[in-house]
Each structure stands twice: as C-alpha cells, then as structure tokens.
C-alpha positions, 0 to 999 in steps of 0.5 A: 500500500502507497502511502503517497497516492494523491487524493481522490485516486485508487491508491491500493486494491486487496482480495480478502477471502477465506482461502487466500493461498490457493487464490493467491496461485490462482492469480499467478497462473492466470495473470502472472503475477508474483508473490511475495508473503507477509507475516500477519502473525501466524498465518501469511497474506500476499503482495502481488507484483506484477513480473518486472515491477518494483510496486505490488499491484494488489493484495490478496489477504485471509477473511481472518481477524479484523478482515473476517467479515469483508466480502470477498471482492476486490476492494478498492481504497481510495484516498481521502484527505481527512478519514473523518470527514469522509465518513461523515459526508458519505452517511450524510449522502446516503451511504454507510460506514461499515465497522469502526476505522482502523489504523493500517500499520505506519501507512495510515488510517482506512474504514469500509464504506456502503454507498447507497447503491450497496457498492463496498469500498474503502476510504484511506488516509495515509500518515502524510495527510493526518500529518498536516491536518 
C-alpha cells in the first residue's frame, strides 16, 4: 500500500477471502503475477507484483481477524484527505460506514464504506495527510 497516492485516486486494491493461498496461485497462473508473503502473525497474506515491477499491484489477504467479515471482492481504497470527514459526508449522502476505522500499520488510517447503491469500498488516509491536518 502507497502511502503517497494523491487524493481522490485508487491508491491500493486487496482480495480478502477465506482461502487466500490457493487464490493467491490462482492469480499467478492466470495473470502472472508474483508473490511475495507477509507475516500477519501466524498465518501469511500476499503482495502481488506484477513480473518486472518494483510496486505490488494488489493484495490478496485471509477473511481472518479484523478482515473476517469483508466480502470477498476486490476492494478498492481510495484516498481521502481527512478519514473523518469522509465518513461523515458519505452517511450524510446516503451511504454507510461499515465497522469502526482502523489504523493500517505506519501507512495510515482506512474504514469500509456502503454507498447507497450497496457498492463496498474503502476510504484511506495515509500518515502524510493526518500529518498536516
């Protein structure tokens, strides 16, 4: 995950299913991608790179712990300039703010969003934005 995506662009996207070894090789037969794993304490999740790339493109992760309950779909983040503000504008347009915010490590802060068609994604601010607020 990029911590310098600029705001209001796609700055990550994650698979987070219950199987993720066997997805993981999935996607690196069928697209190619390369997999480099990350300790998540007891079980592994992946980065996925596409060949010759020095960036993941993608994460595929385990539905365990705080991700349990995510769907599994491809969930975008995008990034926002202030995770609290964002939250609150999305319910005041119709949307839902699904669970409590979490912080992702040194890279900053995410929630998981309903707009008001049902469409699940995530809003991401990073360290460097909460820096200057």
């Amino acid at each position: 995950m990029s911590t310098t995506s600029k705001v209001g662009t796609i700055g990550w996207i994650d698979l987070t299913v219950p199987h993720a070894e066997s997805v993981k090789n999935f996607y690196k037969e069928v697209v190619g991608w390369e997999t480099t794993a990350i300790d998540m304490g007891g079980y592994q999740d992946y980065c996925m790179t596409a060949p010759g790339a020095s960036q993941p493109a993608a994460g595929i992760c385990h539905a365990r712990g705080v991700n349990a309950d995510l769907p599994p779909v491809w969930l975008i983040y995008i990034t926002v300039s202030n995770l609290d503000l964002s939250m609150a504008h999305c319910i005041k347009a119709g949307g839902t703010v699904v669970g409590e915010p979490r912080t992702l490590g040194g890279y900053g802060r995410m929630c998981i969003i309903k707009d008001p068609a049902g469409v699940i994604s995530a809003l991401f601010e990073s360290v460097e934005t909460a820096a200057t607020l």
